[in-house]
N, C-alpha and C positions, 0 to 999 in steps of 0.2 A: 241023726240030725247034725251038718255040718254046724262047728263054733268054731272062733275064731279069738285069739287072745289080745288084748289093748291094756296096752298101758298109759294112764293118765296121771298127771303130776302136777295139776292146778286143780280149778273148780270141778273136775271133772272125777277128782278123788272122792266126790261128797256125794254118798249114793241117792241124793234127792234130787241132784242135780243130773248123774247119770241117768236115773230113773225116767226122767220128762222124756229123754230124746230112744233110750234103751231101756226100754222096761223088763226086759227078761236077764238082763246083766247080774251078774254073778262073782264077786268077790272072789278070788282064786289066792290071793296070797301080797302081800307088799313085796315090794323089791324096788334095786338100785338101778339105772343106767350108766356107767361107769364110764369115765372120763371124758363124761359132757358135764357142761355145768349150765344153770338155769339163768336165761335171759329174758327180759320184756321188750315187745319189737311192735310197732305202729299205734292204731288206737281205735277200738273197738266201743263202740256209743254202748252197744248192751251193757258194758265193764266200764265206762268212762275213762278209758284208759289204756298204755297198751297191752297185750297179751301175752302170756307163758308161750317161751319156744328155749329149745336144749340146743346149744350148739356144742362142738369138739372143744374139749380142754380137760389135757391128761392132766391126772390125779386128784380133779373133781368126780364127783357125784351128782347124782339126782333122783332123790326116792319119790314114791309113788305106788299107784296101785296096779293090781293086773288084774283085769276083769275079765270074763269068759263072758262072750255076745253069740247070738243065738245070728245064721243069717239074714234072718230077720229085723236086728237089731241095726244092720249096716247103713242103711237110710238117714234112720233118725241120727247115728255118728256123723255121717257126712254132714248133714242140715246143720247140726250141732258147730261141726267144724270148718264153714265156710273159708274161702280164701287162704286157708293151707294145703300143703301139698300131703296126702296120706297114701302108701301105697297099700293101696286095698289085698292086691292079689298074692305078692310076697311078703312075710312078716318077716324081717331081717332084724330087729335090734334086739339083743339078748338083756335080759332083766336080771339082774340075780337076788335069787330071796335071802334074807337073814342066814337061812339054814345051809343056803349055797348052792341051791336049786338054781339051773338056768332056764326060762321061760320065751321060746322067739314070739315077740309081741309088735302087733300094728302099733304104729307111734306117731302121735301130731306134730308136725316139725314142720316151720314153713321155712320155705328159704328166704334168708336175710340178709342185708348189708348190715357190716359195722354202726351206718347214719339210721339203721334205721331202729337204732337202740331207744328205749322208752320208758316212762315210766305206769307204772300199775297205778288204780287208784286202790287207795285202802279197803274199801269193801271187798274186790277182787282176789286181796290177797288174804283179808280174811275169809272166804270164802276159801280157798284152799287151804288154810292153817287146819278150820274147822274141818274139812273131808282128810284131812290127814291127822289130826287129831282121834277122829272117828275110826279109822284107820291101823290107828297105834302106828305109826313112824317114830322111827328114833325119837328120842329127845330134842340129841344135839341136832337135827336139821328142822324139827319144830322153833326150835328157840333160832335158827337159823333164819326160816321163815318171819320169824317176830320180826328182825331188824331188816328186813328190807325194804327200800326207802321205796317212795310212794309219792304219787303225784298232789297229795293231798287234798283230793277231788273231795269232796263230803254232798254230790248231789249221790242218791241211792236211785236206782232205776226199781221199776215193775219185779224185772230179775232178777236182782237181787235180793227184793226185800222178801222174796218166795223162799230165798236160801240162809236168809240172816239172821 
């Protein structure tokens, strides 16, 4: 049975979240994406707010999970990931585990301008503190997570409050 490896690094770390869209997903390991750093780009009504995307910048980081998806599973990711660009057919971004394992993983990344920087609303971002939490990710990019500022949106959607 073909799988396929994805790495997720917002809401998508929280396997109750993955589970709706991929329910045969399969925690395979955490890891980093290395010299991208993590940005909030448009605005997404499910999240009131804009959304997780990795752009390039050396000697940043961005940890995250790597999940193994069943072919199966590739449907509900796309639905999942509307409006970003994923490429299905080659996994090109290497993840590296704790242990220093490298992983080539599908990766959500839309392309962005600079203008079209944003902010999260706070449920959103706790919703991936918690999948990284769940997770065991470092500390220091947990407590990383804490301080990032936030739209201060306080309406909660249907979606969220499934994952909160």
């Amino acid at each position: 049975m073909a799988t396929t490896l994805y790495f997720a690094y917002l809401s998508n770390m929280l396997p109750k979240r993955m589970h709706q869209s991929c329910p045969n997903a399969r925690v395979v390991s955490i890891g980093k994406l290395q010299d991208y750093k993590l940005v909030f780009v448009g605005y997404k009504e499910e999240w009131k707010g804009a959304c997780g995307n990795v752009v390039p910048e050396k000697d940043q980081e961005v940890w995250g999970v790597v999940w193994e998806l069943l072919e199966s599973d590739m449907p509900g990711l796309r639905g999942t990931e509307k409006g970003g660009n994923i490429d299905f057919a080659v996994p090109t971004f290497e993840i590296v585990s704790s242990e220093g394992k490298v992983f080539k993983c599908l990766l959500f990344k839309r392309e962005s301008e600079e203008s079209d920087i944003n902010l999260p609303s706070p449920q959103y971002v706790q919703i991936g503190i918690k999948g990284g939490a769940h997770n065991n990710l470092p500390k220091t990019y947990l407590d990383f997570m804490k301080e990032i500022k936030t739209n201060q949106n306080s309406c909660t959607t249907e979606a969220m409050k499934k994952l909160l």
